[in-house]
Each structure stands twice: as C-alpha cells, then as structure tokens.
Backbone as CSV, one residue per row, in Angstrom:
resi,resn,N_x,N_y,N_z,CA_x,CA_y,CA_z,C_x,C_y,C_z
1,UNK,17.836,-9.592,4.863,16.972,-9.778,3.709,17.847,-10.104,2.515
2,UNK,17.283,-11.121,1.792,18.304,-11.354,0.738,17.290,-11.403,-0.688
3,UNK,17.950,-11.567,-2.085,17.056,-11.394,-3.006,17.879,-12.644,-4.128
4,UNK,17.352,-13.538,-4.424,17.501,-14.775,-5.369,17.889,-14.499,-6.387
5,UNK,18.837,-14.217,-6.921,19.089,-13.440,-8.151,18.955,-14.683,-9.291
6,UNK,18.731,-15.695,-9.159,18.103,-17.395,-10.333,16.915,-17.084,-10.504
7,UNK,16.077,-15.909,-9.451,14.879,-15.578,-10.165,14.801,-14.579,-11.043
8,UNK,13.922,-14.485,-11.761,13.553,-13.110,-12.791,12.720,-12.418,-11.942
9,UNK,13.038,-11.557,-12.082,11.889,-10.116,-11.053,10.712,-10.475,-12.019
10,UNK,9.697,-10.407,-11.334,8.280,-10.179,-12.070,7.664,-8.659,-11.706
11,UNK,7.363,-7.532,-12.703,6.885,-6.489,-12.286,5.747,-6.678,-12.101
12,UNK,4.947,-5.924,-11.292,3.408,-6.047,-11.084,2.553,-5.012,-11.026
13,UNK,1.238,-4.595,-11.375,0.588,-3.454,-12.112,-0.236,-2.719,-10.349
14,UNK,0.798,-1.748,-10.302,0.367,-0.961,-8.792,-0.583,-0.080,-8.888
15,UNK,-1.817,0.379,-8.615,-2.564,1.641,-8.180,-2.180,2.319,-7.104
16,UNK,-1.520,3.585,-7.037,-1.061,4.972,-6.121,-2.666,5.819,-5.895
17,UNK,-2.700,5.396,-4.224,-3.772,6.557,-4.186,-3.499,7.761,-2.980
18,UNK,-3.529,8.558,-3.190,-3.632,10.016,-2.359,-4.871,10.340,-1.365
19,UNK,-4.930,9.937,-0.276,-5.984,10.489,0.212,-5.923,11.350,1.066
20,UNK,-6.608,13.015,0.292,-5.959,13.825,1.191,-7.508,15.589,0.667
21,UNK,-7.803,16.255,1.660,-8.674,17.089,1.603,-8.130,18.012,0.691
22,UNK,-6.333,18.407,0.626,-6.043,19.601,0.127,-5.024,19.067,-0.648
23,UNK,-4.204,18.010,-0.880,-3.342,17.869,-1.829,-3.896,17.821,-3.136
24,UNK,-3.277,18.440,-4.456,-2.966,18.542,-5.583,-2.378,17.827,-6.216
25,UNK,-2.283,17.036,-7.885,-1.149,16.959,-8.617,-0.419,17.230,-8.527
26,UNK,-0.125,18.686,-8.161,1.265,19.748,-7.767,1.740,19.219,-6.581
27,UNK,0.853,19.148,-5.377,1.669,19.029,-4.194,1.453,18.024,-3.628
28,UNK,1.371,16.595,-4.308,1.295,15.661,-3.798,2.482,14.922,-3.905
29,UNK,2.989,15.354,-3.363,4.795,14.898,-2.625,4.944,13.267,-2.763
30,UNK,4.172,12.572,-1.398,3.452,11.392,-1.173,3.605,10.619,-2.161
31,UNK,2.889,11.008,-3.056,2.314,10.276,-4.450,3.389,10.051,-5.504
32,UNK,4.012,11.197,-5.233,5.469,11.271,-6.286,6.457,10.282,-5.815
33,UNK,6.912,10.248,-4.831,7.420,9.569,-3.982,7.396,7.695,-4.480
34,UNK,5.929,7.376,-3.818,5.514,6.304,-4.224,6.006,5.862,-5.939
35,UNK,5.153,7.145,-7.127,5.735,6.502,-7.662,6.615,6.219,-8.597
36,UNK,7.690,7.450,-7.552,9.053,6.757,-8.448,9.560,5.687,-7.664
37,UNK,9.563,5.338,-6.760,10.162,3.839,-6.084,9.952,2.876,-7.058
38,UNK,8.328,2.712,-6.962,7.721,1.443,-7.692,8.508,1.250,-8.893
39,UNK,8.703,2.831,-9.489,9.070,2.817,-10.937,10.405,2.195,-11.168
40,UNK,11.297,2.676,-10.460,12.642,2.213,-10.134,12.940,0.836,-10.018
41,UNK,12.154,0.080,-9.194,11.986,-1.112,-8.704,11.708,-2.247,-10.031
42,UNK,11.003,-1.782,-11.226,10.800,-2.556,-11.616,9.060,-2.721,-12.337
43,UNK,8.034,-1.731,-11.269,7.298,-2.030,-11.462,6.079,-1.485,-12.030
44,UNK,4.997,-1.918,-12.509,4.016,-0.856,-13.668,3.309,0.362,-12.431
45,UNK,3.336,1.580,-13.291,2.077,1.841,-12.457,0.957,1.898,-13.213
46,UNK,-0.319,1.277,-12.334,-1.572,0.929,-13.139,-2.407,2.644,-13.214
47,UNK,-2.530,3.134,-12.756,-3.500,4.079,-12.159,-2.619,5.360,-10.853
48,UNK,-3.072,6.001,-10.896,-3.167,6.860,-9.612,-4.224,8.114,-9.869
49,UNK,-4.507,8.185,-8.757,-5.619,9.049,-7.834,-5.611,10.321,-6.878
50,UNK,-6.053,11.299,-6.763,-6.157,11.582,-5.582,-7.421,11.597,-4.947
51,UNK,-8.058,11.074,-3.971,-9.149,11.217,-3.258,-9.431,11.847,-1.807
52,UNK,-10.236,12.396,-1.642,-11.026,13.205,-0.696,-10.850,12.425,0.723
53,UNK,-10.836,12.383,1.794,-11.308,12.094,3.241,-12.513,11.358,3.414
54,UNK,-12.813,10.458,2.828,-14.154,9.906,2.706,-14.292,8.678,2.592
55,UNK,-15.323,7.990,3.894,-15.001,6.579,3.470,-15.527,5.799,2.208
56,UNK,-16.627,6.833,1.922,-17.421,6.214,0.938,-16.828,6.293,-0.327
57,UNK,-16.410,7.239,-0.413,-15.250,7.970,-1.871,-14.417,6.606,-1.912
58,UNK,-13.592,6.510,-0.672,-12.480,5.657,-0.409,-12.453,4.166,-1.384
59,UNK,-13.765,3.759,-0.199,-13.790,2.236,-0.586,-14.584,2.109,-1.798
60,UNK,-15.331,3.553,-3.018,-15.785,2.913,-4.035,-14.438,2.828,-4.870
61,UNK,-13.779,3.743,-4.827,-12.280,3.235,-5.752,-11.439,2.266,-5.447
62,UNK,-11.346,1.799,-3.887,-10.608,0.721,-3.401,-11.343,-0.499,-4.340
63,UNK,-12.552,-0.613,-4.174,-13.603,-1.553,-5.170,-13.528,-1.697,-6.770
64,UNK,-13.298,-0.404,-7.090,-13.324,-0.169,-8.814,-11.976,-0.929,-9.084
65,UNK,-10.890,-0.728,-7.913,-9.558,-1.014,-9.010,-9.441,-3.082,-8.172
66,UNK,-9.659,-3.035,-6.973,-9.905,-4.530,-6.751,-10.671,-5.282,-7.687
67,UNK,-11.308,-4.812,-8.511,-12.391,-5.915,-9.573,-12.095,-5.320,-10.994
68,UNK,-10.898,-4.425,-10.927,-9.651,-4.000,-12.107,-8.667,-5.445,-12.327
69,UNK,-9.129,-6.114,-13.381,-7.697,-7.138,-13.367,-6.539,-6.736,-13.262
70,UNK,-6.326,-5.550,-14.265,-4.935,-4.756,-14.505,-4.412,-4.305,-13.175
71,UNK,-5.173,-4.308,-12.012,-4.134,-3.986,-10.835,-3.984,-4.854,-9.752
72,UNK,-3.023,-5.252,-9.706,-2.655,-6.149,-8.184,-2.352,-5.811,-7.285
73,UNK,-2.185,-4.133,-7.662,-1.661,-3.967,-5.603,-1.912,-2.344,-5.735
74,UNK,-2.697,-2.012,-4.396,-2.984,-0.485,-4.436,-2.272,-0.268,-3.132
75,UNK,-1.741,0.980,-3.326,-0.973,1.135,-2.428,-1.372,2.989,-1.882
76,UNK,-1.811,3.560,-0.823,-2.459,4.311,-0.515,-1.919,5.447,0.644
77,UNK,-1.732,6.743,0.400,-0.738,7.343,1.208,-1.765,8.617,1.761
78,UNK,-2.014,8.678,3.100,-2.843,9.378,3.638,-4.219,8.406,4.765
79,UNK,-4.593,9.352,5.492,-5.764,9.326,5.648,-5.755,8.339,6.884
80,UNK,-4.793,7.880,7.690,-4.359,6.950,8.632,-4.239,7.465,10.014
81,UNK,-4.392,8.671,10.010,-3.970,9.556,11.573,-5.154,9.061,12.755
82,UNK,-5.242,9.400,13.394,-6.280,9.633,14.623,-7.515,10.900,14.552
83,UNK,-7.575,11.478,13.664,-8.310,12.766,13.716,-9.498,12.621,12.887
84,UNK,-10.268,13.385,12.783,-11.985,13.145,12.207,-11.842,12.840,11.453
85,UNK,-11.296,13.717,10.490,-10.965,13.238,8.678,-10.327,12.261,8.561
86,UNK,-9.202,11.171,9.507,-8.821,10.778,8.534,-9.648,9.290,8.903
87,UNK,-9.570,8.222,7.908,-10.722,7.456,7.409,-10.030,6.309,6.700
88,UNK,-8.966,6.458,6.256,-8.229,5.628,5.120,-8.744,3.924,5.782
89,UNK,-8.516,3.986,6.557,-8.417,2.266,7.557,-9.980,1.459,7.733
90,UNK,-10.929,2.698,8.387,-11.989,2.642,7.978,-12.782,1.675,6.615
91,UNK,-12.133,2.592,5.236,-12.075,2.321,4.242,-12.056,0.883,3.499
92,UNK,-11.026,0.768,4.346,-10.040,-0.544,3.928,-11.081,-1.991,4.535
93,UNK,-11.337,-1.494,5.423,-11.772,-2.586,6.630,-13.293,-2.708,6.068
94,UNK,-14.131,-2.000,5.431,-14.837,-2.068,4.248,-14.930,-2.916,2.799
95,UNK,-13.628,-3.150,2.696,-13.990,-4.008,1.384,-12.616,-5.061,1.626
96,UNK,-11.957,-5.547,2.179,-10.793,-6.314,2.349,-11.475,-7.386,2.728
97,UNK,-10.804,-8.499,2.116,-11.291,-10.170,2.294,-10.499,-10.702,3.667
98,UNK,-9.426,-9.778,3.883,-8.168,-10.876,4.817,-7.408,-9.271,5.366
99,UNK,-7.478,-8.943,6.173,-6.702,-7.702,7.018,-5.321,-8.632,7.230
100,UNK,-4.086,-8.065,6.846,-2.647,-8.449,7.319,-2.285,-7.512,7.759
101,UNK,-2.664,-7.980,9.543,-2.021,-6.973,10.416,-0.612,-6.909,10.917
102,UNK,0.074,-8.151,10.447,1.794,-7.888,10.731,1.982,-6.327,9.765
103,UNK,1.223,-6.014,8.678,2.079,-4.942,8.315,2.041,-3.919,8.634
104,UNK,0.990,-3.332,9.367,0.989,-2.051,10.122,1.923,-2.137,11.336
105,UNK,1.550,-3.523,12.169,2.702,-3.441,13.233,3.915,-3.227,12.755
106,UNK,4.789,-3.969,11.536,5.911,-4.206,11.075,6.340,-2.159,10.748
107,UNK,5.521,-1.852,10.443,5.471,-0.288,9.955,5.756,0.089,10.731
108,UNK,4.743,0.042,12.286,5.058,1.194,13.147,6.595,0.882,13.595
109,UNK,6.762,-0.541,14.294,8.461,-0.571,14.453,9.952,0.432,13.710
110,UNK,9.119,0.025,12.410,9.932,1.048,11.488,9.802,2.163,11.816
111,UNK,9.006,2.791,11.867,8.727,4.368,12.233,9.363,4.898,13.569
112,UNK,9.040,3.603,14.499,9.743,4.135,15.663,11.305,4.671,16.085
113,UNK,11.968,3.724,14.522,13.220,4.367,14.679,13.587,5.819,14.227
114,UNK,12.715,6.680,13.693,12.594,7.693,12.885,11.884,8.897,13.702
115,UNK,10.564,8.549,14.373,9.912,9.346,15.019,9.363,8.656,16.237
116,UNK,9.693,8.169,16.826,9.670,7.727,18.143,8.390,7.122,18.655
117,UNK,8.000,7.768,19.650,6.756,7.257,20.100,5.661,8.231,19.551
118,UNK,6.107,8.872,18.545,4.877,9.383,17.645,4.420,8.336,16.608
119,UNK,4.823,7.330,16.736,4.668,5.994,15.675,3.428,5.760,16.152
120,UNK,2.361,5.962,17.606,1.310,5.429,17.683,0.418,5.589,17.445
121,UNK,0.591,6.917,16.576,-0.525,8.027,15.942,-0.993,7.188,14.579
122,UNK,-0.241,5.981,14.014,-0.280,5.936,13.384,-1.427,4.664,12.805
123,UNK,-2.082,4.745,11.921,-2.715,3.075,12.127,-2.994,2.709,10.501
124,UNK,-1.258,2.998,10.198,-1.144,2.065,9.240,-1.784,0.584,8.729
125,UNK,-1.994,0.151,7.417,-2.900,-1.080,7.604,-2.898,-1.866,6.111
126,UNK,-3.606,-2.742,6.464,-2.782,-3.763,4.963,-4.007,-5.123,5.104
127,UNK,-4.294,-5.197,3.984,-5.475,-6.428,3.667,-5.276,-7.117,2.391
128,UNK,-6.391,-7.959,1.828,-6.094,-8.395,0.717,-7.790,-8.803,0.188
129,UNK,-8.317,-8.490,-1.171,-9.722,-8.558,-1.583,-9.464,-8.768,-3.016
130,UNK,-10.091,-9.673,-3.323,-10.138,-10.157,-4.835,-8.942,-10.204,-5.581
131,UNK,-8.112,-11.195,-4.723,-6.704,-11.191,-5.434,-6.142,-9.816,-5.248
132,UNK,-6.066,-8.793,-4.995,-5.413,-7.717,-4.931,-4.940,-7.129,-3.388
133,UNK,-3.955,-6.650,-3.400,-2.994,-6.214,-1.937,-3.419,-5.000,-1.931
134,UNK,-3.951,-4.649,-0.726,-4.609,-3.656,-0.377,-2.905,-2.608,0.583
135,UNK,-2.486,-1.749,0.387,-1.422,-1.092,1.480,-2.054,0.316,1.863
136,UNK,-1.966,0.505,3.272,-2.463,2.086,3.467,-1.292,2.603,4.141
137,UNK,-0.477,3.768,3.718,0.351,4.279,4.645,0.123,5.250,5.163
138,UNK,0.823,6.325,5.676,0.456,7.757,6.332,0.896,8.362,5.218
139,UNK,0.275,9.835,5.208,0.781,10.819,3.940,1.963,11.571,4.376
140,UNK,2.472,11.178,4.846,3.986,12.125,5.151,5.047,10.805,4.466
141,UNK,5.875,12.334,3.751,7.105,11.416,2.628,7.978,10.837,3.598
142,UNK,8.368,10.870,4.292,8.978,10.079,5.179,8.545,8.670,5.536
143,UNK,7.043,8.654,5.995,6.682,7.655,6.174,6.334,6.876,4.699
144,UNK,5.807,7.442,3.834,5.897,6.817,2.688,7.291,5.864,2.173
145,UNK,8.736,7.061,2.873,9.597,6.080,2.091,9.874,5.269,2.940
146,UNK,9.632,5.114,4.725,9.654,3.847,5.102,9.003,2.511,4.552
147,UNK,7.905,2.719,4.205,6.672,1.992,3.867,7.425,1.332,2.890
148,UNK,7.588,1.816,1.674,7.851,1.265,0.337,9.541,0.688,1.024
149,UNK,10.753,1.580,1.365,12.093,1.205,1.691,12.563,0.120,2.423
150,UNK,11.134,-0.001,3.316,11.472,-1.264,4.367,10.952,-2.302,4.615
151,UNK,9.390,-2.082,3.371,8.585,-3.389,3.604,8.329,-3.844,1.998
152,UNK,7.584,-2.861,1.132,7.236,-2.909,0.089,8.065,-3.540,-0.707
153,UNK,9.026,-2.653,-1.079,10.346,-2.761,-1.896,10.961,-4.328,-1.436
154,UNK,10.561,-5.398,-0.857,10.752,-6.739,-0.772,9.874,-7.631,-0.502
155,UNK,8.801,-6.747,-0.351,7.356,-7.960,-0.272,7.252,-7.649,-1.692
156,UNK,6.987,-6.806,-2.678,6.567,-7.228,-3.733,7.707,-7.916,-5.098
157,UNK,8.790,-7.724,-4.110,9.558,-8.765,-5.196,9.624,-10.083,-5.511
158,UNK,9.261,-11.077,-6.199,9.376,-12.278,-5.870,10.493,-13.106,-5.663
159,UNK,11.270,-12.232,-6.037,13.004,-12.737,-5.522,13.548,-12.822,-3.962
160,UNK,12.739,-12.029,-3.357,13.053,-11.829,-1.486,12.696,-12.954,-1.137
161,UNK,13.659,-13.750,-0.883,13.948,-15.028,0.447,13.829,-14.267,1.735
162,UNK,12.959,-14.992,2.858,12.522,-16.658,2.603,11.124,-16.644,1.723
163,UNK,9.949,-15.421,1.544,9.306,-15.489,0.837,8.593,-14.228,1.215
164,UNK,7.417,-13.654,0.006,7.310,-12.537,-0.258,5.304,-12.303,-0.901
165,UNK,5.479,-11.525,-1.008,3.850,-11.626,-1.287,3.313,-11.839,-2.675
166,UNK,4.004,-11.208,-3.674,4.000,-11.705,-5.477,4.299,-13.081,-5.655
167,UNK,4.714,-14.193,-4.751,4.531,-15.356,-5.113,3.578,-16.252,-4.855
168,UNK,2.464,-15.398,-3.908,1.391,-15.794,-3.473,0.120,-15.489,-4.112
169,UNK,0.741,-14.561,-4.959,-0.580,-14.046,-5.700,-1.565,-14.994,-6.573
170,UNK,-0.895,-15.893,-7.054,-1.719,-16.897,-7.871,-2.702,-17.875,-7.255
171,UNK,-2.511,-18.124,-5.607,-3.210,-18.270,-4.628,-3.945,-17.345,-4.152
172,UNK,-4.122,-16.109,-4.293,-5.489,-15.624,-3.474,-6.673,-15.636,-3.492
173,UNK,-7.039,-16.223,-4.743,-8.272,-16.291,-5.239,-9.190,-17.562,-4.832
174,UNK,-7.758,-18.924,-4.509,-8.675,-19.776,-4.382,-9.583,-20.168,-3.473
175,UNK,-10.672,-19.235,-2.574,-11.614,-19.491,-2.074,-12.484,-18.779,-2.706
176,UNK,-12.440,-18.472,-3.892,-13.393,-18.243,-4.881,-13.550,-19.159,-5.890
177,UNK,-13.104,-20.436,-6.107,-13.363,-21.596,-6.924,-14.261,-22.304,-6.301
C-alpha cells in the first residue's frame, strides 16, 4: 500500500456508532477507539452515538445521518455476531443503495490472522446510500482496530494508490441526476 504524498489529504466528516444493549459513554471502548484513529488520521468526527440492538433504532439513525450532508461516512462497531440481538447487518441491508461486499470479506481475512477460524462468526459489512459509506464492524477493540488499521485508515484517504474510496465520493450520487 502506498500513499501519494503530491496529494493533500482531504479530511472527511465521520459518524461513530455503538451498537450495543449495555455499553455506556464510560465503557464504550469500541467507540473510543474508533475515534481516536479517525482523529489522528486527519479526520472530522461528525456525530457519535450509542444505540440499542434494534433494527428499527438502527436503520432510523443510519437514515438521519445518510440524508445529514455533514456526514460522509458512518462507521459502526457492534451488533455483527450470529446471535438474536445482534442486527447491525440487518440494519444496513435496510437502507444501503450498493452493499460492498469485498469489505467484509477483506475484514474477515484480516481477522483470520488474529483469531482464526473464529473470523466466521463474523458478518462484518459495508454499503453505500445517498452518497454516504456505510461501515459495520464487530464491537470488540481488536476488531475495531483491524477494521480502521487495515482497511479504513487507506480507503478513506485519498492519497492511497492505486485508488481509494474519498475519491469516489463526488460520484455516488450520480444516479440521482
């Protein structure tokens, strides 16, 4: 992976969401995580959240901040497992214009070097709706800092050769003209 340094980084305005039955402000690890990367990196944070196990909860805020100009990319930690509650994907698959499923696959690979064949628990997931980048990861800080360390942290730069997702942004809209 390489990064164009003739370009200027462009920062871009992120929404952090938490989806989780029992995490707190206090103990939302996850969330902290997320967003000091972003912060580090370069980039705004627009918003953050924590929300409930719910698809309906889910996808009305996935909705509120997609038809938010101020945010271009929500990025979402929880709610991805296999078990009743969790829902996050659900969610997603609810209001997303375009599912980009290289990035959950691209995720689990990552994961697999870390936690093995517990990577299949996982169903990480990634779309795109009204100009805005939809990311869902798992709520464990680990997997969070894969997420952001190995995919994020160069898809949203527009400097990452051969190319990256912030340079596409000015294109997503146009099947709405």
């Amino acid at each position: 992976m390489s990064i164009d340094e003739s370009k200027t980084f462009v920062p871009i305005n992120i929404a952090v969401m938490t989806v989780s039955d029992t995490r707190t402000p206090e103990t939302d690890t996850s969330g902290n995580v997320l967003v000091e990367r972003l912060a580090s990196a370069g980039h705004r944070l627009a918003v953050r959240s924590i929300i409930k196990d719910d698809v309906g909860l889910i996808a009305a805020q996935l909705r509120k901040w997609i038809n938010d100009p101020q945010v271009d990319c929500v990025i979402t930690s929880g709610g991805t497992g296999v078990t009743g509650r969790d829902v996050t994907p659900e969610a997603f698959a609810q209001v997303w214009e375009k599912e980009i499923p290289g990035f959950g696959e691209l995720f689990r690979w990552i994961s697999f070097k870390s936690i093995g064949t517990s990577t299949v628990q996982s169903r990480a997931t990634a779309g795109v709706a009204n100009g805005t980048y939809l990311f869902a990861l798992p709520g464990s800080t680990g997997a969070v800092k894969d997420g952001w360390d190995e995919i994020l942290k160069y898809q949203l730069d527009i400097r990452h050769k051969p190319c990256n997702f912030v340079e596409l942004m000015p294109r997503l809209k146009e099947h709405l003209k």
